[in-house]
N, C-alpha and C positions, 0 to 999 in steps of 0.2 A: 661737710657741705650741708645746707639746708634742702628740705626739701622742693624742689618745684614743681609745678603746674606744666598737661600739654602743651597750654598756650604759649607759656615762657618759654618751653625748650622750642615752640616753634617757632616761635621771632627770635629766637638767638642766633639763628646760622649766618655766618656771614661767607661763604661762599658758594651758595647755588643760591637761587630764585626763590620767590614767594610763592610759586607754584610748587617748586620742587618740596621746600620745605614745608606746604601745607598735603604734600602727597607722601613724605617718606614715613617709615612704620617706625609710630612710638610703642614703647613696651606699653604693656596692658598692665602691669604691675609698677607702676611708677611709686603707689601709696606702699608698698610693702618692699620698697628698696632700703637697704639700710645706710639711712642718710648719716649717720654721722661716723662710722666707716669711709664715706664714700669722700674722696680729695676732688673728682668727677662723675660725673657719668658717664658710661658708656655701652654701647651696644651693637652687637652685629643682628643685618637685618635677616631675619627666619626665611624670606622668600627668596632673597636676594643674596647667597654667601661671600658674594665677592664687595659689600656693601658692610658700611660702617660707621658709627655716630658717636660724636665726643661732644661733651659740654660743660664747660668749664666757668667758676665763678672768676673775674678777675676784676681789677681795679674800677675796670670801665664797665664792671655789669655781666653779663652775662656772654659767653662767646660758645658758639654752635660750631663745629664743621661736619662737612660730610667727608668721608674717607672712602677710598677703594683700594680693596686689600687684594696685594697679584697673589696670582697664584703660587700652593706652596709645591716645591719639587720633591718628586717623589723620589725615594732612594734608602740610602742605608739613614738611620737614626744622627742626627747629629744635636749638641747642644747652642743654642740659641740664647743670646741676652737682652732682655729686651731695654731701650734707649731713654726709657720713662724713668721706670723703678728699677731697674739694673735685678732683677728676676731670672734666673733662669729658668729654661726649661729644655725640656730633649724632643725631640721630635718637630711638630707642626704649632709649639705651644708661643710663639714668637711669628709673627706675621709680618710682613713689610708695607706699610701702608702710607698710602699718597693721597695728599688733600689737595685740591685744585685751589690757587692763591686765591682770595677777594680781593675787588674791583675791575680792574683794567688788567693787570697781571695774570689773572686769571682767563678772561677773555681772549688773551694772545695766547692759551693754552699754558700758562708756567705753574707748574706746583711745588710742594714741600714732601719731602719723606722722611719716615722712621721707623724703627724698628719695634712694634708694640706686641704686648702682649696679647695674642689671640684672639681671646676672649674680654679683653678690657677690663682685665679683671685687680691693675696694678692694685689699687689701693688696700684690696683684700688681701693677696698676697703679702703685703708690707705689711701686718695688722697681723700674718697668719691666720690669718680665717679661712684662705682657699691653701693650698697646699702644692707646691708646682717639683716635688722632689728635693733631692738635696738641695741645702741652700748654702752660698757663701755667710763664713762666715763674719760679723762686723763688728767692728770695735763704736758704731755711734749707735745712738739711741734710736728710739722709736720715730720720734720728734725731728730729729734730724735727717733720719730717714724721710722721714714726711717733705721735708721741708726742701729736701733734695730733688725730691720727685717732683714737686710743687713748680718749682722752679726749672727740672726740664721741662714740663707740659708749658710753663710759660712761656719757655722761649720757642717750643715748637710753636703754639700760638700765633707769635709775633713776628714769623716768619711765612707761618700764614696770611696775612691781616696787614703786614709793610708792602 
């Protein structure tokens, strides 16, 4: 992924408002993200835990959404996969998080869910730079993997965004 500007990640949302998107908290380290690891961006917001931000390159340019992550239920340890990168983790390291659709669909209250990684951390993970415990183990590549991923976040995307 290249790297982008406030201003880009802020006109990229396409389901909240130009108020909202000019009030939600972008990371302060956006120049020392490591963009060419990164498939997206992502981020949960420091004030707000139940808050979450994706942004994605796609065909059409740039695509934002805002997420809210439910709450995780407390109990014995269980393993988790997340929907993106197919990741596992044990514990709370898989989140369930819902985008509120854009345009009209959204406005009737309709949203998208999935299964992601906590911390939005997919790309790292797949790359091995973050470390999320045992991993399954695969017979494709790096690249493929990438590419896999690539194309769930697409279609979550597009499920947003239809």
């Amino acid at each position: 992924m290249l790297a982008i500007s406030e201003p880009a990640v802020r006109a990229s949302f396409v389901n909240c408002t130009q108020g909202e998107a000019k009030r939600l908290a972008i990371p302060n380290d956006l120049d020392l993200r490591p963009w060419a690891d990164l498939d997206f961006l992502g981020w949960r917001d420091p004030a707000a835990t139940q808050r979450a931000y994706l942004v994605a390159e796609t065909d059409g340019g740039l695509v934002g959404v805002a997420l809210r992550v439910a709450a995780q239920q407390t109990g014995r340890a269980r393993r988790s996969m997340c929907s993106l990168c197919l990741t596992t983790h044990t514990g709370d390291g898989v989140a369930l998080m819902s985008a509120r659709k854009a345009g009209p669909g959204g406005r009737q209250g309709n949203s998208v869910g999935a299964y992601i990684c906590s911390d939005l951390g997919c790309s790292l993970y797949l790359r091995g730079k973050k470390d999320a415990g045992r991993r399954i183990d695969e017979t494709i590549t790096l690249d493929e993997k990438i590419e896999r991923t690539t194309g769930h976040l697409a279609a979550f995307l597009r499920r947003v965004t239809e």
